[in-house]
C-alpha positions in Angstrom: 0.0 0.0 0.0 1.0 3.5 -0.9 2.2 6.3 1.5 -0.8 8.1 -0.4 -3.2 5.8 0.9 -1.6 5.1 4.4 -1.5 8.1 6.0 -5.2 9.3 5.3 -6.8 5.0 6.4 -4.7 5.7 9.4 -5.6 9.4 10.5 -9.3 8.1 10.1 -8.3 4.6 12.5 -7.0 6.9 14.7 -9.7 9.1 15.2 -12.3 6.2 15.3 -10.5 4.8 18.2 -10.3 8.1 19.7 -14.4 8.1 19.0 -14.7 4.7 20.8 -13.0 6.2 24.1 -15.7 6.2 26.6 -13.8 9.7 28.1 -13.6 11.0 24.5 -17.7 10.1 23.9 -18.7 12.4 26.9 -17.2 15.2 25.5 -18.9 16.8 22.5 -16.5 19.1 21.2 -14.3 16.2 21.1 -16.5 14.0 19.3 -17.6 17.1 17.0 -13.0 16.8 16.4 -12.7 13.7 15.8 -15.7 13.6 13.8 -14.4 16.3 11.3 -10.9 15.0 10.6 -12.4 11.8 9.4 -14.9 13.8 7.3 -11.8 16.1 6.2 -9.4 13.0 5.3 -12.8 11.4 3.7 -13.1 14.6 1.1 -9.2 15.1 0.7 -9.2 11.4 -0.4 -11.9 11.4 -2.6 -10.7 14.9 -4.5 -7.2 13.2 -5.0 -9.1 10.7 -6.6 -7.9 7.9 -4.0 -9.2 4.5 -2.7 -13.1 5.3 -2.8 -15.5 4.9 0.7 
């Protein structure tokens, strides 16, 4: 697998397990984060014309 395609898979892992953290899910501006940088990586990936959702 490419850098290209390594780095955004595992900014979004990342912030998924950050999502699962039971202290992480009690706080909404974290959640609202987390949420957004997969969303961000999600639309950055797509315009580069990258591995498709």
């Amino acid at each position: 697998m490419t850098h290209e395609f390594k780095t955004p898979i595992t900014t979004i892992n990342l912030a998924t397990k950050a999502l699962e953290n039971p202290i992480v899910d009690k706080d909404l501006e974290r959640v609202t984060y987390y949420s957004r940088l997969i969303k961000n990586e999600k639309y950055a990936n797509e315009r580069s014309g990258g591995i498709s959702a």
